[in-house]
MARFIMI-507072 format. One line per field, with one value per residue (C-alpha): x, y, z; residue in three letters; residue number from 1. Coordinates in steps of 0.02 Angstrom, whole numbers, plus 50000, padded with zeros to 5 digits. Layout:
! MARFIMI-507072
X	[X,...];
Y	[Y,...];
Z	[Z,...];
res	[ALA,...];
n	[NUM,...];
! end
This chain:
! MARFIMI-507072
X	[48471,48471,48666,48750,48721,48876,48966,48972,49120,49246,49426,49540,49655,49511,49446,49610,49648,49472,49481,49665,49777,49880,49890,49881,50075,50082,49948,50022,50164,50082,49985,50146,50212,50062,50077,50262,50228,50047,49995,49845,49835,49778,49936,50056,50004,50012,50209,50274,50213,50085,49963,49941,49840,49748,49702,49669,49545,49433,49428,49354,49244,49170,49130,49049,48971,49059,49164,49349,49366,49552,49581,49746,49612,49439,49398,49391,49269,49349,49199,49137,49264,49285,49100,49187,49316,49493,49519,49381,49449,49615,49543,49439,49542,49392,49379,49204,49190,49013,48836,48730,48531,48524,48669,48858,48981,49149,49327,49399,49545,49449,49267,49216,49246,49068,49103,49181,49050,48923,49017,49032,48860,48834,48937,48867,48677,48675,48659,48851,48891,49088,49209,49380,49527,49696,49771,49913,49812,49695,49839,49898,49711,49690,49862,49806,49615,49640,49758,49770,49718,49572,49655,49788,49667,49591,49747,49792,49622,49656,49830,49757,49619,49748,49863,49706,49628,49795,49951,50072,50262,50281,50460,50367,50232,50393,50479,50321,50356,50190,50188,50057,49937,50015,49958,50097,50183,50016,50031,50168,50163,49993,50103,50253,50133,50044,50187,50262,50093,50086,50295,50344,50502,50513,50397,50383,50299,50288,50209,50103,50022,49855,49885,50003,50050,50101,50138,50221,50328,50282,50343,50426,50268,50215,50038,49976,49861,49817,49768,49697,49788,49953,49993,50016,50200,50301,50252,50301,50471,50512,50472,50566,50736,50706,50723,50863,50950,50979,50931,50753,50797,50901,50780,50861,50970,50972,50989,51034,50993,50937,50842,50791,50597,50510,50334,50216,50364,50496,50653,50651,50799,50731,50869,50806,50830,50770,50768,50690,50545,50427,50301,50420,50532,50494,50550,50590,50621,50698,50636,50741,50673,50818,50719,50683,50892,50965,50914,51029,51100,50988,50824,50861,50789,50969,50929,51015,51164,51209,51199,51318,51443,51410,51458,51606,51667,51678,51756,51906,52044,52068,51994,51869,51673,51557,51371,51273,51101,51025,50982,50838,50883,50922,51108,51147,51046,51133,51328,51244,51197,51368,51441,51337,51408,51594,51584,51679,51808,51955,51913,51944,51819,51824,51669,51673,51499,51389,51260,51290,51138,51141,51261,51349,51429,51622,51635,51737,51618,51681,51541,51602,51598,51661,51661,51806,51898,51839,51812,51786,51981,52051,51977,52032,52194,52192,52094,52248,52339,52212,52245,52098,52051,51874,51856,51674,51679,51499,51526,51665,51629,51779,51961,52048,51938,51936,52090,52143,51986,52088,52265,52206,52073,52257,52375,52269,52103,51927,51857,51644,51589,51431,51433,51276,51290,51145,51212,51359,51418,51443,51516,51707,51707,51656,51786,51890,51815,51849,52027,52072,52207,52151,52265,52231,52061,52072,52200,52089,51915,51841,51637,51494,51329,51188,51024,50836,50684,50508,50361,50274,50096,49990,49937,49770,49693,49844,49742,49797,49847,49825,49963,49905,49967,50101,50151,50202,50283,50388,50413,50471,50608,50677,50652,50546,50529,50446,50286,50200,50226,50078,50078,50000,49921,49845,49655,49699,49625,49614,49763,49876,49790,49697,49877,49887,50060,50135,50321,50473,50612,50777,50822,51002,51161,51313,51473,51607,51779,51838,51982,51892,51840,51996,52082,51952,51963,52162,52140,51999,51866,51705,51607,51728,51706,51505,51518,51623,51491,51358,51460,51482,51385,51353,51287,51097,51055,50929,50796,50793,50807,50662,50571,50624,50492,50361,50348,50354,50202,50308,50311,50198,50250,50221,50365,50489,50458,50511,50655,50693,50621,50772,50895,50857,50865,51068];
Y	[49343,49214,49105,49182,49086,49002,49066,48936,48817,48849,48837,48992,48924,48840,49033,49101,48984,49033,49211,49187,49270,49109,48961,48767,48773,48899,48821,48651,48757,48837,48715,48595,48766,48739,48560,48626,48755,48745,48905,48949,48953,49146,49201,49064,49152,49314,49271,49170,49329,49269,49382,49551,49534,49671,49546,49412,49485,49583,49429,49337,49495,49495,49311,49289,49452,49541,49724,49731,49889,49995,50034,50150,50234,50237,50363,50257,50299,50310,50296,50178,50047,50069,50015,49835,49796,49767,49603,49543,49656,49588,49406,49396,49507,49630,49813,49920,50005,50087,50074,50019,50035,49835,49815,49857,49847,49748,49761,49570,49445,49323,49351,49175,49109,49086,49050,49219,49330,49236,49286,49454,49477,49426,49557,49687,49647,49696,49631,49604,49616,49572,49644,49611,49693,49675,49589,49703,49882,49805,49760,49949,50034,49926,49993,50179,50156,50074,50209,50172,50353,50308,50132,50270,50383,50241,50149,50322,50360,50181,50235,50384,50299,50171,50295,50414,50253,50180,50235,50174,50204,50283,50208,50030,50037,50086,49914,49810,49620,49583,49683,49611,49699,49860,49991,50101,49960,49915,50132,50135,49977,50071,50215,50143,50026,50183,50262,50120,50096,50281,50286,50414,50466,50532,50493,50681,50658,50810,50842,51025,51085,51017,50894,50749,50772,50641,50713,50607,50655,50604,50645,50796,50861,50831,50770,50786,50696,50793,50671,50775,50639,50724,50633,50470,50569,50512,50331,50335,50438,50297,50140,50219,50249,50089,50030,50119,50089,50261,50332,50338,50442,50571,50707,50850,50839,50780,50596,50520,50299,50207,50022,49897,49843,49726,49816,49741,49614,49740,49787,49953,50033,50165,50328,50406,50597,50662,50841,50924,51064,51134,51010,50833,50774,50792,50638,50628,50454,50438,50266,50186,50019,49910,49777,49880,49897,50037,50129,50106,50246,50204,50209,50395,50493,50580,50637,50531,50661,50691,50510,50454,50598,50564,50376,50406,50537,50421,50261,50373,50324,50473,50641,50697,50731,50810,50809,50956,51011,51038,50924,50794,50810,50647,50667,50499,50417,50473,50418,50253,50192,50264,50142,50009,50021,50064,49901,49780,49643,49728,49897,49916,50036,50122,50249,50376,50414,50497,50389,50217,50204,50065,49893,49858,49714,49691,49907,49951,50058,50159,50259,50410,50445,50622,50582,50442,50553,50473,50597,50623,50696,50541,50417,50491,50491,50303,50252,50323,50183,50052,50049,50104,50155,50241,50324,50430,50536,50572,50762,50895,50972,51068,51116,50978,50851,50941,50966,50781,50741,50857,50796,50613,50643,50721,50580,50435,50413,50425,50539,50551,50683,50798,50979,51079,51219,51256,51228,51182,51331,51410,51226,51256,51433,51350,51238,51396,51512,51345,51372,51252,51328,51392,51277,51132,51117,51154,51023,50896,50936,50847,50885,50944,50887,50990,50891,50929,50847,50855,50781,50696,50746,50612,50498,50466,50649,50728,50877,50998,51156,51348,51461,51645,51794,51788,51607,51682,51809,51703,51539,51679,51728,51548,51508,51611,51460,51367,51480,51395,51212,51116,51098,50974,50970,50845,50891,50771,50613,50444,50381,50531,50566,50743,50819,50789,50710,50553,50499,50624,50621,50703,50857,50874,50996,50933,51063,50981,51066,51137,51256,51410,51352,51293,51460,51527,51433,51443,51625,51611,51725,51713,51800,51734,51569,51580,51676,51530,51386,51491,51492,51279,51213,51056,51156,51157,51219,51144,51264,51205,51017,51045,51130,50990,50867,50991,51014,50828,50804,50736,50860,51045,51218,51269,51130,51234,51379,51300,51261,51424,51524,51414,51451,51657,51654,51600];
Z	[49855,49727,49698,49536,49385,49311,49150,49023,49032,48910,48916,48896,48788,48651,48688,48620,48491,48412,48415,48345,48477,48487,48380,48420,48456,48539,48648,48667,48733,48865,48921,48960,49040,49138,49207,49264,49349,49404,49351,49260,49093,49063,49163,49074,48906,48942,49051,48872,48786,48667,48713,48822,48978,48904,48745,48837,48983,48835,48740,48889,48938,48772,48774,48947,48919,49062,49073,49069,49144,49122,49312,49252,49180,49294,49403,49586,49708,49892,49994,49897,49887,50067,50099,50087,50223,50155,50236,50099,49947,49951,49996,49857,49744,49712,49701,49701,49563,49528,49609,49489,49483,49491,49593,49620,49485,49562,49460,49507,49467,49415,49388,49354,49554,49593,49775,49784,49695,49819,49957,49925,49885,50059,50136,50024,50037,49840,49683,49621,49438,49399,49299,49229,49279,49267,49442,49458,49442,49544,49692,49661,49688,49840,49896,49857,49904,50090,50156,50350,50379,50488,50576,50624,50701,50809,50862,50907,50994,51093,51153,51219,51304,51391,51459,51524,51612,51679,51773,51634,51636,51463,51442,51490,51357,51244,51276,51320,51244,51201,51037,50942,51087,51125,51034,51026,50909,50788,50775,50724,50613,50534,50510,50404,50305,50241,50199,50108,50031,49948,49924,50055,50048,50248,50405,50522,50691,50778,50926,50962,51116,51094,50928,50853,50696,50561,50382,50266,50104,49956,49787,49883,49978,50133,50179,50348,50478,50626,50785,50948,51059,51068,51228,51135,51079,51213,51212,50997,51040,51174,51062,50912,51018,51090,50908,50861,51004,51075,51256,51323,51461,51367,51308,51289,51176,50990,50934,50790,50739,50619,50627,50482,50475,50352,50303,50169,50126,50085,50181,50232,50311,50424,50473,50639,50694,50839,50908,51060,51060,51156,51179,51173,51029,50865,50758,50556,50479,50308,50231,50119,50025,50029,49935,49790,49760,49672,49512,49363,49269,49128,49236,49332,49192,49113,48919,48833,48778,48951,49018,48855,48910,49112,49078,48972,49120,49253,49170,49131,49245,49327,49370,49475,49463,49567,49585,49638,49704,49873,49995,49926,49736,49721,49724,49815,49683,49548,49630,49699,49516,49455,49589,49527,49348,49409,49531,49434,49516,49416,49505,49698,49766,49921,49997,50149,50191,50308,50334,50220,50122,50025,50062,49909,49870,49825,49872,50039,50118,50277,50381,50435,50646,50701,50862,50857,50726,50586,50478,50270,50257,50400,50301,50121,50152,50231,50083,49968,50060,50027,49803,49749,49577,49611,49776,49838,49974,50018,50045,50011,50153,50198,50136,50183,50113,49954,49933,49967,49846,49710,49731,49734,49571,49495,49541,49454,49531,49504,49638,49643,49776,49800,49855,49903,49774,49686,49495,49405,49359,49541,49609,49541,49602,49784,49788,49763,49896,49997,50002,49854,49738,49588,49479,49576,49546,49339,49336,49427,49402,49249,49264,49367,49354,49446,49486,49563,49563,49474,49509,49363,49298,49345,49191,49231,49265,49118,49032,48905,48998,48925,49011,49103,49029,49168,49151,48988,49028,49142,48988,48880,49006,49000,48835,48707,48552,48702,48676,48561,48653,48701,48889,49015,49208,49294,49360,49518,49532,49670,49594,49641,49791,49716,49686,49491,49516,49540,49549,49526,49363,49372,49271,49267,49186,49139,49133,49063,49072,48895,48867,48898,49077,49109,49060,49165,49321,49310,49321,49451,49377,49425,49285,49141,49191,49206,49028,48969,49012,48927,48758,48778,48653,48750,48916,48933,49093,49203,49177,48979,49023,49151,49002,48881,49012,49022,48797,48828,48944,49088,49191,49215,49168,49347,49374,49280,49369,49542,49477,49376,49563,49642,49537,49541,49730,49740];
res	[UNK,UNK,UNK,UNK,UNK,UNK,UNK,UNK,UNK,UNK,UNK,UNK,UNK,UNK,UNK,UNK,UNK,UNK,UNK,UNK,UNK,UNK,UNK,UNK,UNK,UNK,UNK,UNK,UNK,UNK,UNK,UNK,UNK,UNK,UNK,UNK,UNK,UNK,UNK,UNK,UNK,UNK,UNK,UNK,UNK,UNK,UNK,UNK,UNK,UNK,UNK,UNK,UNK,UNK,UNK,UNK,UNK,UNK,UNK,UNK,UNK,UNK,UNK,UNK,UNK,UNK,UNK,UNK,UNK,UNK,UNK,UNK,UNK,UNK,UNK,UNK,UNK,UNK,UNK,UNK,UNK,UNK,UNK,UNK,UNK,UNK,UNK,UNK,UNK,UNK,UNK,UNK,UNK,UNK,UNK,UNK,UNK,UNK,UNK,UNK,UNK,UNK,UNK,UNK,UNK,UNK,UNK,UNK,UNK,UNK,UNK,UNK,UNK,UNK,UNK,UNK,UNK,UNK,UNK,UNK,UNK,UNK,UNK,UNK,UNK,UNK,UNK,UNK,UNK,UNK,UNK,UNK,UNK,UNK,UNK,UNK,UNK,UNK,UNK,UNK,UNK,UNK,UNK,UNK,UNK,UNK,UNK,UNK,UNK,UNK,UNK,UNK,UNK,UNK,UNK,UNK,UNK,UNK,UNK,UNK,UNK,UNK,UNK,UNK,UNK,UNK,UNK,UNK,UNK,UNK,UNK,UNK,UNK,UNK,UNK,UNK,UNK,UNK,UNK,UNK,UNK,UNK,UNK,UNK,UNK,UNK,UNK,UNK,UNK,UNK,UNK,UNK,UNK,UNK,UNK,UNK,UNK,UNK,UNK,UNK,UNK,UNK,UNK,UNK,UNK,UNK,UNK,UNK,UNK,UNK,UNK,UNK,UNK,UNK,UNK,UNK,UNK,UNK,UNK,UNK,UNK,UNK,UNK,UNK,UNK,UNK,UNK,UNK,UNK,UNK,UNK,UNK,UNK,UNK,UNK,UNK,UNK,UNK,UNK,UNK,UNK,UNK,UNK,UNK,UNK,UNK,UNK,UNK,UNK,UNK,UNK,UNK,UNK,UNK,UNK,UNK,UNK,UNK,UNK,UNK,UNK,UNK,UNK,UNK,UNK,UNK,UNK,UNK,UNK,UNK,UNK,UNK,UNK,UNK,UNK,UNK,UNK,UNK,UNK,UNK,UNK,UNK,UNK,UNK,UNK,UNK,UNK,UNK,UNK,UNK,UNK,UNK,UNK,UNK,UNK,UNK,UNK,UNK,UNK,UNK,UNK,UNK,UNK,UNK,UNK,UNK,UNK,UNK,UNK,UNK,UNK,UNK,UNK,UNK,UNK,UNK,UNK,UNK,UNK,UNK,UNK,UNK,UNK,UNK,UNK,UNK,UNK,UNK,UNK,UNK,UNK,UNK,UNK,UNK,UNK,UNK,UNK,UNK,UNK,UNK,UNK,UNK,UNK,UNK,UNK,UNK,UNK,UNK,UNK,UNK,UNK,UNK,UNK,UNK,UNK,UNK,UNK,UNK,UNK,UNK,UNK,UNK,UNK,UNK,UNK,UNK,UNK,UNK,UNK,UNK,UNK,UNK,UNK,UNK,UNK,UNK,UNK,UNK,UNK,UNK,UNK,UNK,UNK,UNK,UNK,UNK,UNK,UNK,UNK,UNK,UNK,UNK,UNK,UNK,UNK,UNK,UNK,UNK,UNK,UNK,UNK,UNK,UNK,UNK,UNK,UNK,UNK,UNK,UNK,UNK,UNK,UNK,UNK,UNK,UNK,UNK,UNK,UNK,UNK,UNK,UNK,UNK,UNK,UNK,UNK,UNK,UNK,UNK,UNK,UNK,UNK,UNK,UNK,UNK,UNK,UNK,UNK,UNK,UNK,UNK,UNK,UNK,UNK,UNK,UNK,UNK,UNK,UNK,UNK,UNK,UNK,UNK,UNK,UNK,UNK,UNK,UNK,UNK,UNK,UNK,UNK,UNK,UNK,UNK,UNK,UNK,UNK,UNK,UNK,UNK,UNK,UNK,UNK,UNK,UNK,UNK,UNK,UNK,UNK,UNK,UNK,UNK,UNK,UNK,UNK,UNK,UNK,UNK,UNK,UNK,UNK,UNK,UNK,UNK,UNK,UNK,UNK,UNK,UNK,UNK,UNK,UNK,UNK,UNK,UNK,UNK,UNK,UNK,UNK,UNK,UNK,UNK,UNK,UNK,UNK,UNK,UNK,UNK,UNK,UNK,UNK,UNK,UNK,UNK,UNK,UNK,UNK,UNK,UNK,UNK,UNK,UNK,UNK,UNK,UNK,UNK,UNK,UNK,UNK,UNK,UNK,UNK,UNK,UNK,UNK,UNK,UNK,UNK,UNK,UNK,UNK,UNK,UNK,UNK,UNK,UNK,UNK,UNK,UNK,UNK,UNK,UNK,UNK,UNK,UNK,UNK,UNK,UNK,UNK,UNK];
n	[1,2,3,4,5,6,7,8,9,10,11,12,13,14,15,16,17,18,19,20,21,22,23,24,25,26,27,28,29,30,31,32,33,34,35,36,37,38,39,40,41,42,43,44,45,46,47,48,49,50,51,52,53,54,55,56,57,58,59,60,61,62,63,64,65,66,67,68,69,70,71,72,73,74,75,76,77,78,79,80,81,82,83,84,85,86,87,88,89,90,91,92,93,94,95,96,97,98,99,100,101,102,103,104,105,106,107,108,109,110,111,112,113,114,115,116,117,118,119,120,121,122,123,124,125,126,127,128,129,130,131,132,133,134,135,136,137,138,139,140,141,142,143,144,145,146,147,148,149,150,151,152,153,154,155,156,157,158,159,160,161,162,163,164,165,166,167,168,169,170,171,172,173,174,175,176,177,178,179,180,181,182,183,184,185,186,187,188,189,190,191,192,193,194,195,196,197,198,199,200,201,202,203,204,205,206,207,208,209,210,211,212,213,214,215,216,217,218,219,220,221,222,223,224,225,226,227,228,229,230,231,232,233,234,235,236,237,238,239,240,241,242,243,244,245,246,247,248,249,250,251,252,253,254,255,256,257,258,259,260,261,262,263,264,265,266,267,268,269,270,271,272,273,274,275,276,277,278,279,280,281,282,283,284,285,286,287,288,289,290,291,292,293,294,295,296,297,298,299,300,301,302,303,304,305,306,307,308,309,310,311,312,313,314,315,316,317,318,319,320,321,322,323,324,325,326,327,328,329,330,331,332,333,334,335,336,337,338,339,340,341,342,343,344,345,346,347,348,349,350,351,352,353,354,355,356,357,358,359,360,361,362,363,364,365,366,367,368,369,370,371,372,373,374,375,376,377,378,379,380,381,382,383,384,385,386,387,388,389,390,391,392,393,394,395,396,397,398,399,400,401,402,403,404,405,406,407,408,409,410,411,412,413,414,415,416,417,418,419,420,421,422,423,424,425,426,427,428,429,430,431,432,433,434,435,436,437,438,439,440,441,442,443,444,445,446,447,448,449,450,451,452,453,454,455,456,457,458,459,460,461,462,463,464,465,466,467,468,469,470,471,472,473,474,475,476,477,478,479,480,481,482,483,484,485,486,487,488,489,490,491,492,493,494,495,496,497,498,499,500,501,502,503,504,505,506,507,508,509,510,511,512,513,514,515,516,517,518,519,520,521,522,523,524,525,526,527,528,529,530,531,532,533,534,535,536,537,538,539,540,541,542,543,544,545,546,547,548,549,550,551,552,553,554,555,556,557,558,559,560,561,562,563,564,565,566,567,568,569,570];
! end
């Protein structure tokens, strides 16, 4: 196969300069950038600004005659890219993109290295013709393209193989020292660096009389890989406890741990449940990036109207607000960037919660332990003591704490909480049927806000969608002047794993007490009080904000109808 022929020479930023994306100042500029930084001189133009990567990679594509190729947009080949090992994709930053007649048709960084189009064209045996592509979707396909589906199926295969051929001690593979051999740990390292890689929100392993398996949940769904070697469980079980630092021997009974790992260069706080069935233990870890920090209260997807009103609510210097939703609606997202704007030095803040999430700086955060009587209501009423001017408590989970919550919220604090009701009308009436006097909570209560989450339609398979007969039927139920709306699915594509969505967005309600409510909840009627939030002009309920994302293209129709199927089932 004969050496690739060299481009012509030409410098980028001559290139630029004659095509007239910069000028010769802006130029002179960059290039003293350059000689401070090192850098090279496409990626110092596109950092200052003068140009988009976009810009700059097409100009260069049209002048040495090569593609730029839009990966957000190109529909990847998984076999294919796979026929090259990843170990060379991410050394060479190069991505397979098409087989060509002639040859193969590789999305790379930098198409000019010679050396590196040579080497690849060694590897592959073909013919390789490069193409631009922007570095960071090309970093994201690998990501998406070499999931470690299959290295997870023959670590696993391995384990199984070891423990068949050998007497091991199970609980001695667990806390072997020489962990860059044993295959328990490079399992379980595969395992958490594919769910980082595809943004899974929980790891389940759960092991069945005659399979493992390991589903992962992403955006809200799980995804699931079966493995026939369902004797490898124990030996997992035993190195996670090991890492959380509960009891190997003790399994019969429920644990609870958590344990801090760095995978792929980010932090990720791992919370550990175990519980006993059948056939062993079945384990479910909730990943939380640590590295990634918390969401602001402008990035969690609030319309505008209520995030104006949610802000104003909780800088007022007393009251109390709750948020509402089931479990996995994003609820300690939504208090955690309220924190985050609240957490000022002239505010003391203090937290009770059940686990700690996030560390925050300059915030007293307590973690909540039953067992030594440390409990939401014990630590309230310390943290009275304490001067604080905001206080959360993670949960109002019974009288007591609610009722502490209320008195405090009415004698000059700021009390956030959650409550697992299922909307914002129902949550007042809880804290009612909770024991709470009537007048108590309509003299403290100041808002609810009730939460879920949708997943996103995928941008890069987004089609118009037509709505059945039924689908209809149903729209018109919520909202009849959304019939004539344009609507959107995604087909399902590589990038979103064949599932048409990718990411989640909050949809949220926002009941802020008026005088009717009040009157209402003073008198402690049910069906007044739900009649009264439907007359506020300001309540849109989260059926019609979910609704508001789907006429928008963010979200499906189909979407709208979970939620709406939720909300019916109370």
């Amino acid at each position: 196969m004969e050496p690739s022929k060299a481009p012509p020479k030409v410098r980028i930023g001559d290139l630029l300069v004659s095509k007239g994306l910069i000028v010769d100042e802006q130029l002179k500029k960059a290039l003293d950038e350059q000689k401070r930084t090192g850098k090279k001189i496409g990626k110092v133009v596109v950092d200052l600004g003068f140009v988009t990567e976009g810009q700059m990679l097409q100009t260069m594509a049209n002048h040495f005659g090569y593609p730029f190729v839009d990966l957000a947009r190109f529909r990847l080949n998984s076999e294919l890219i796979r026929m090259m090992p990843e170990t060379y994709s991410r050394r060479f930053r190069a991505i397979l993109l098409a087989e060509q007649p002639d040859g193969i048709l590789v999305g790379m960084a930098d198409p000019l290295d010679l050396i590196a189009i040579d080497e690849l064209q060694r590897i592959l045996k073909r013919p390789v013709h490069p193409a631009f592509v922007k570095e960071q979707e090309l970093l994201s396909a690998m990501d998406r393209s070499y999931r470690r589906s299959e290295q997870i199926a023959s670590i696993a295969v391995e384990l199984d193989s070891e423990l068949e051929s050998t007497d091991f001690d199970l609980e001695s593979l667990a806390t072997t020292t020489d962990t860059a051999e044993a295959p328990v740990v490079r399992l379980l390292q595969s395992i958490f660096e594919d769910a980082v890689q595809v943004r899974a929100s929980d790891i389940h392993i759960e092991p069945d009389e005659q399979v493992l398996r390991v589903r992962l949940r992403i955006d809200g769904e799980l995804q699931e890989q079966v493995m026939k070697e369902r004797r490898i469980a124990p030996a997992l079980v035993s190195r996670l406890k090991i890492m959380s630092g509960l009891d190997i021997s003790e399994k019969r009974l429920p644990q609870d741990g958590r344990f801090n790992v760095r995978v792929l260069g980010k932090s990720i706080d791992v919370r550990l449940s175990t519980l006993p069935v059948p056939y062993g233990e079945c384990v479910v870890m909730r990943l939380l990036d640590q590295s990634a920090g918390m969401l602001s209260m402008d990035k969690l997807g609030m319309p505008e109207t209520i995030l104006h009103r949610f802000e104003n609510l909780i800088e007022r210097p007393y009251g109390m607000v709750l948020v509402t939703g089931p479990t996995g609606s994003g609820k300690t997202t939504t208090l955690y960037a309220a924190l985050s704007k609240l957490n000022i030095p002239e505010r003391k803040v203090i937290t009770a919660e059940d686990p700690i999430e996030y560390r925050l700086p300059r915030i007293n955060q307590v973690q909540i332990s039953s067992k030594i009587g440390l409990t939401f209501s014990s630590v309230l009423r310390t943290a009275l003591r304490q001067d604080p001017d905001v206080i959360l408590v993670g949960e109002m989970r019974d009288h007591e704490t609610a009722e502490i919550g209320l008195r405090a919220a009415m004698t000059g604090h700021m009390v956030l909480s959650t409550l697992h009701t299922n909307d914002s009308v129902s949550t007042a009436m809880r804290l009612i049927d909770m024991g709470c006097d009537a007048f108590l909570v309509a003299s403290s209560l100041r808002a609810v806000i009730a939460q879920r989450l949708v997943r996103k339609i995928c941008e890069h398979c987004k089609q118009p969608y037509e709505l059945s007969s039924q689908e209809l039927t149903w729209l018109g139920h919520i909202d009849s002047t959304a019939l004539d709306a344009k609507f959107h699915k995604g087909t399902g594509c590589h990038h979103c794993n064949n599932t048409g969505y990718s990411g989640r967005i909050g949809v949220y309600e926002l009941l802020e007490m008026d005088e009717n409510l009040l009157y209402a909840l003073r008198k402690g009627d049910a069906a007044e009080f739900a009649r009264a939030a439907a007359d506020n002009p300001h309540f849109r309920s989260l059926s019609q904000c979910a609704l508001d994302y789907a006429r928008m293209g963010v979200t499906s129709v189909q979407e709208v109808f979970k939620i709406t199927a939720s909300l019916e089932d109370r």
